[in-house]
C-alpha positions in Angstrom: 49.3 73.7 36.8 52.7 73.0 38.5 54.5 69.4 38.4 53.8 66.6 41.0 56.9 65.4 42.8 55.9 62.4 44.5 58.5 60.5 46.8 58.7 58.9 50.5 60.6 58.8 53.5 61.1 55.5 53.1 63.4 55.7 50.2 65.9 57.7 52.1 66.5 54.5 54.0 66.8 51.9 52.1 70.7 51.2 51.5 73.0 48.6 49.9 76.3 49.0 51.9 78.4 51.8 52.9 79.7 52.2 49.3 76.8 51.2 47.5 76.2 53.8 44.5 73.1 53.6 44.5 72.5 55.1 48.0 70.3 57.9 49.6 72.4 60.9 49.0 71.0 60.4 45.8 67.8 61.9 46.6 68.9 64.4 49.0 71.5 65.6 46.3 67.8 66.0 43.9 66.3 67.7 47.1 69.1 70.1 47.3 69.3 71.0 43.6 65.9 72.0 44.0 65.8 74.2 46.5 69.2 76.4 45.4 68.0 76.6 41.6 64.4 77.7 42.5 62.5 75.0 41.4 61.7 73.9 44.6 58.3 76.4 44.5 57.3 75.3 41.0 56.0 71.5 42.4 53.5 70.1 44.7 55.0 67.8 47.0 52.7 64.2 47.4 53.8 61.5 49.8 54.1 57.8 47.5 51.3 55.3 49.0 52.2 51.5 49.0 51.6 49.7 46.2 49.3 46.7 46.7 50.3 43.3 46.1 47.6 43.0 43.7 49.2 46.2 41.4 52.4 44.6 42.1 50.7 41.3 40.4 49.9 43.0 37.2 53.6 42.5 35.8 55.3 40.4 38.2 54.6 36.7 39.2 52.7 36.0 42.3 55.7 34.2 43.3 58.1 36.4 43.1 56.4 39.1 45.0 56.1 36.5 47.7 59.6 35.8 47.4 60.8 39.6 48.0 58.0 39.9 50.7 59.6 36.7 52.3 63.6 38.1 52.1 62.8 41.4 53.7 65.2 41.0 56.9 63.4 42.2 60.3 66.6 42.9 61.8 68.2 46.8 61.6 72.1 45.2 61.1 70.6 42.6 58.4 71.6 42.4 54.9 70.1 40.3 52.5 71.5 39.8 48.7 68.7 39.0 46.4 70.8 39.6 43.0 74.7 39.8 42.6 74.5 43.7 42.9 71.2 44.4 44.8 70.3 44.2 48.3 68.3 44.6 51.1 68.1 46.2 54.5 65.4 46.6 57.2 63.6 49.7 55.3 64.3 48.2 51.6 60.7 46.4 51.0 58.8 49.9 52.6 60.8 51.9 50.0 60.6 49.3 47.5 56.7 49.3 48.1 56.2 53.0 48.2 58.5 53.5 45.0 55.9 51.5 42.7 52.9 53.2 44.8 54.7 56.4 43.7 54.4 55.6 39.9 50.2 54.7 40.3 49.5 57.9 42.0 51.4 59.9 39.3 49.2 57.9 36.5 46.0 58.6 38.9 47.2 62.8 39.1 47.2 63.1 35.4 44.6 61.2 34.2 42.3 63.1 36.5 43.9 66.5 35.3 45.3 67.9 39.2 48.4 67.7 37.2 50.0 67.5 33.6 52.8 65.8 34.6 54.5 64.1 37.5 58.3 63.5 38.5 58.4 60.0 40.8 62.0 60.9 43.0 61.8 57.3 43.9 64.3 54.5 44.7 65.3 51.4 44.7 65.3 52.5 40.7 62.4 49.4 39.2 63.4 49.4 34.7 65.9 45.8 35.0 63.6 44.2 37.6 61.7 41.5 35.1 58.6 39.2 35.6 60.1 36.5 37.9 63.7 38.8 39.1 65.5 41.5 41.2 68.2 43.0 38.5 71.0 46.1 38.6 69.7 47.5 42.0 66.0 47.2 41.2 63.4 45.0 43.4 60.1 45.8 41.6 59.7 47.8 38.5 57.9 50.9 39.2 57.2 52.3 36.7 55.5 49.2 34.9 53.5 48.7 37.8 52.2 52.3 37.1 51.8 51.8 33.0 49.9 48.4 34.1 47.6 50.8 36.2 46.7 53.2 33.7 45.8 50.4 31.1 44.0 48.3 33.5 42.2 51.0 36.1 42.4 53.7 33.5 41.5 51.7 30.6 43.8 53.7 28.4 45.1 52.1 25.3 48.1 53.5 24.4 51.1 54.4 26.3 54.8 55.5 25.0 57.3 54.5 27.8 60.8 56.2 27.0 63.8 55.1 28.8 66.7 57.2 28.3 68.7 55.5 31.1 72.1 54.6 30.0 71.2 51.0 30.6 68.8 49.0 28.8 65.4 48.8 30.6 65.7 45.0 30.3 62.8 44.4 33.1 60.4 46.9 31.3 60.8 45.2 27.6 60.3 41.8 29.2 57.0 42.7 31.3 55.5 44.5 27.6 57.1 42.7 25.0 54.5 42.0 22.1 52.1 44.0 23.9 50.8 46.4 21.5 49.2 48.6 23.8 52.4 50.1 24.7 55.4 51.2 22.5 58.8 51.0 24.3 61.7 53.1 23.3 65.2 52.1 25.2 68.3 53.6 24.8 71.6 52.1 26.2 75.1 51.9 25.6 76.2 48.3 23.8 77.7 46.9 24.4 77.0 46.9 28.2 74.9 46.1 31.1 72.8 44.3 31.1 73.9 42.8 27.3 70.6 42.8 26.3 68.4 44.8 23.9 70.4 45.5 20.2 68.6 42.5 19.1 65.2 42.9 20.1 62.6 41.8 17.6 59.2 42.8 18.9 56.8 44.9 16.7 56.3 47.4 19.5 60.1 47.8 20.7 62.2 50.9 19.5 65.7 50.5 20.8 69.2 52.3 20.4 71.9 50.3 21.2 74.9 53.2 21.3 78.1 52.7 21.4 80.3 54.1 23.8 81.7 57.8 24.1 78.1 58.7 22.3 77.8 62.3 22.6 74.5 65.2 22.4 74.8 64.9 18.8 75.4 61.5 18.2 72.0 61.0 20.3 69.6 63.5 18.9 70.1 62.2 15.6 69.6 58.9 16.4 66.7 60.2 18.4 65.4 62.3 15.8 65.8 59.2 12.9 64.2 55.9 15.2 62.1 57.5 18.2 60.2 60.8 17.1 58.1 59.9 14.1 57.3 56.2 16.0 56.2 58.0 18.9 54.0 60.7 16.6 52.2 57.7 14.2 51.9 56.3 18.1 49.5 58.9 19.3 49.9 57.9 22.8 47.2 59.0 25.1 50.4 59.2 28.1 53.9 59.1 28.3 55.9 57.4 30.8 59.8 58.1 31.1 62.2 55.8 32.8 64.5 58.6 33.6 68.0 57.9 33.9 71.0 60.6 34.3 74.3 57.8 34.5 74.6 58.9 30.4 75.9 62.6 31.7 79.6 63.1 31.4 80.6 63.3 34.9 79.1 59.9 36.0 81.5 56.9 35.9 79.2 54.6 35.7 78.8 54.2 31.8 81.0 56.0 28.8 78.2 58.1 27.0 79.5 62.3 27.3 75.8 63.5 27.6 75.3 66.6 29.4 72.2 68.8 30.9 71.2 70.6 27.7 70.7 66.8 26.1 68.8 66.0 28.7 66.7 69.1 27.9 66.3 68.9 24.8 64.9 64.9 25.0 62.7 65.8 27.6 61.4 68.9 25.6 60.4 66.5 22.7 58.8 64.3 24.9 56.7 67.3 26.7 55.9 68.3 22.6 54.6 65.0 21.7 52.7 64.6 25.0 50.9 68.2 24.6 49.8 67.2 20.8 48.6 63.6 21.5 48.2 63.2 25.4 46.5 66.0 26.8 50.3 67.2 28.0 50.3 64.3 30.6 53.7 62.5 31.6 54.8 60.8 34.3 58.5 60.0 35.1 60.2 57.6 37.5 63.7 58.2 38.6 65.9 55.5 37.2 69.8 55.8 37.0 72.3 58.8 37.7 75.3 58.1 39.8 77.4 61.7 40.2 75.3 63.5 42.5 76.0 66.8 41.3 75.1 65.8 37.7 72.2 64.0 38.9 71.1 67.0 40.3 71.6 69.3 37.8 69.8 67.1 35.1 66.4 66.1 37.4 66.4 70.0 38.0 66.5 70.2 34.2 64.4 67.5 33.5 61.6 68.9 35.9 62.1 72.2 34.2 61.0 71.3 31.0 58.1 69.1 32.1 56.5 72.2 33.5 56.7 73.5 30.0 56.7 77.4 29.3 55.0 77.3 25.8 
C-alpha cells in the first residue's frame, strides 16, 4: 500500500505577515519536492476534513476553543495577534480547523488498514499549542487532537508520539503528561525555545535536551541510548511523529547541523518499531522546517522511508 498525504487548500492561505517564516511557500516548496524527486506517484492524495469542536475538546479547554473561534477576523486585510509570534488572518481558523481534521483522518486510514502510514502536510504547525494557549506559531495541536481520537474512537491503548522537531513539543507534553496511555519522546535543542522540557519528571516522558551544534552522530546515539529500547518495552499499537525539519543544517532557525540522511535514518527506526509492534501503522504531522529547500528534501526523505522497502 502506498502513503496517505492528507493536506487542504486552506492551509496555503493562512499567513502571518509578509515575512512571516512560517508561511505557505512552505508547503508548496513540499509539493514541489515531490513531484521533481518522483515521489509524487508513490502517495494517495486525501483532502483534511474539519475537525469538530467536540475533537478539538478532547485536549483543549472548552474555552479556549471558543476563544480562537471568537478572534478569527472576518475581514481579508485583518490581522489578529493571539501570541507574541502567532497570528491570524481571514483563512487562519479554516486552516487551523482542517490541519487537526488532517491528523483524525490519518489515525482513521491506518487503523482501518487503507493505509500503513500517513504524512499530514498541514499548517499552522499544532506541538507548542497547550490546553488553555496558542504558542510558537501553533493555534490547536493537531496532532494530539488525532492521538486523543485514536484512544478515544479507536479505543487503542498505547501510542508512542515522537517529536523530533528542533523545539520542544511543549503543547503535546502538557495535554499527555502523566497519561500513561501514551509515551512521549521530545527532542530539542536547550537551551532554547520554548525553555521548557530538560527537566520533565513524568513517568511516561522521554526527552533529549541537546545542546547546540548537535550533529547526526551526536543524535543517534542519544537516540539509540534514551528512545529505542523505551519505545520497544512500549509496544505501541501506533506511532505518531511530530515531524519537524528546523534541526537540518541549512535552516537558521535553531543551531543543530542535522542533515537528510539523519532524518532517514530516525524515521527508518520508527517505521522498524512500528512494523514489529503496530501493524506498520504511523501517522505524521508536519511540524517545523524553515529553509524551503531543506524542508523539502527532508519530507521527501521522511515520506520515503515511511513507505518502507523491506
Amino acid at each position: 500500500m502506498n502513503l496517505a498525504f492528507i493536506s487542504h487548500q486552506a492551509c496555503r492561505k493562512h499567513r502571518m505577515g509578509a515575512h512571516h517564516p512560517e508561511c505557505p511557500e512552505r508547503l508548496h516548496a513540499i509539493q514541489d519536492r515531490l513531484i521533481a524527486s518522483g515521489m509524487e506517484m508513490l502517495v494517495t492524495h486525501y483532502d483534511a476534513p474539519a475537525a469538530s469542536v467536540e475533537q478539538l475538546a478532547q485536549v483543549h479547554s472548552a474555552d479556549y476553543v471558543q476563544a480562537i473561534l471568537d478572534a478569527a477576523p472576518r475581514a481579508e486585510d485583518v490581522l489578529v495577534w493571539v501570541d507574541g509570534d502567532t497570528a491570524m488572518n481571514h483563512h487562519s481558523l479554516e486552516a487551523a480547523l482542517h490541519a487537526a481534521g488532517a491528523a483524525t483522518l490519518g489515525v482513521d486510514l491506518v487503523m482501518s488498514d487503507q493505509h500503513h502510514a500517513a504524512f499530514c502536510c498541514v499548517r499552522p504547525p499544532g506541538h507548542h499549542a497547550g490546553r488553555r494557549n496558542a504558542a510558537g506559531f501553533c493555534l490547536f495541536n493537531n496532532l494530539a487532537v488525532g492521538a486523543a481520537h485514536a484512544l478515544g474512537h479507536h479505543g487503542l491503548e498505547r501510542i508512542a508520539i515522537i517529536d523530533f522537531d528542533v523545539h520542544h513539543g511543549d503543547g503535546t507534553e502538557e495535554i499527555f503528561r502523566d497519561d500513561e496511555r501514551v509515551l512521549f519522546c521530545s527532542s530539542f535543542q536547550h537551551p532554547f525555545y520554548p525553555g521548557s522540557g530538560a527537566n520533565s519528571k513524568a513517568s511516561n516522558v522521554v526527552n533529549l535536551p541537546l545542546p547546540r551544534l548537535t550533529d547526526g552522530t551526536a543524535f543517534k546515539t542519544a537516540v539509540q541510548t534514551a528512545w529505542l529500547p523505551r519505545i520497544d518495552a512500549f509496544a505501541p499499537q501506533l506511532i505518531m511523529i511530530s515531524a519537524g525539519f528546523d534541526g537540518h543544517i541549512e535552516d537558521d532557525m535553531a543551531q543543530f547541523n542535522l542533515r537528510e540522511l539523519d532524518y532517514a535514518w530516525i524515521t527508518r527506526e520508527i517505521h522498524r518499531l512500528a512494523v514489529k509492534h503496530a501493524q506498520e501503522r504511523v501517522v505524521s504531522c508536519l511540524e517545523g522546517g524553515y529553509s524551503l529547500s531543506a524542508l523539502g528534501r527532508c519530507v521527501s526523505t521522511h515520506i520515503d522511508e515511511l513507505i518502507g522497502h523491506a
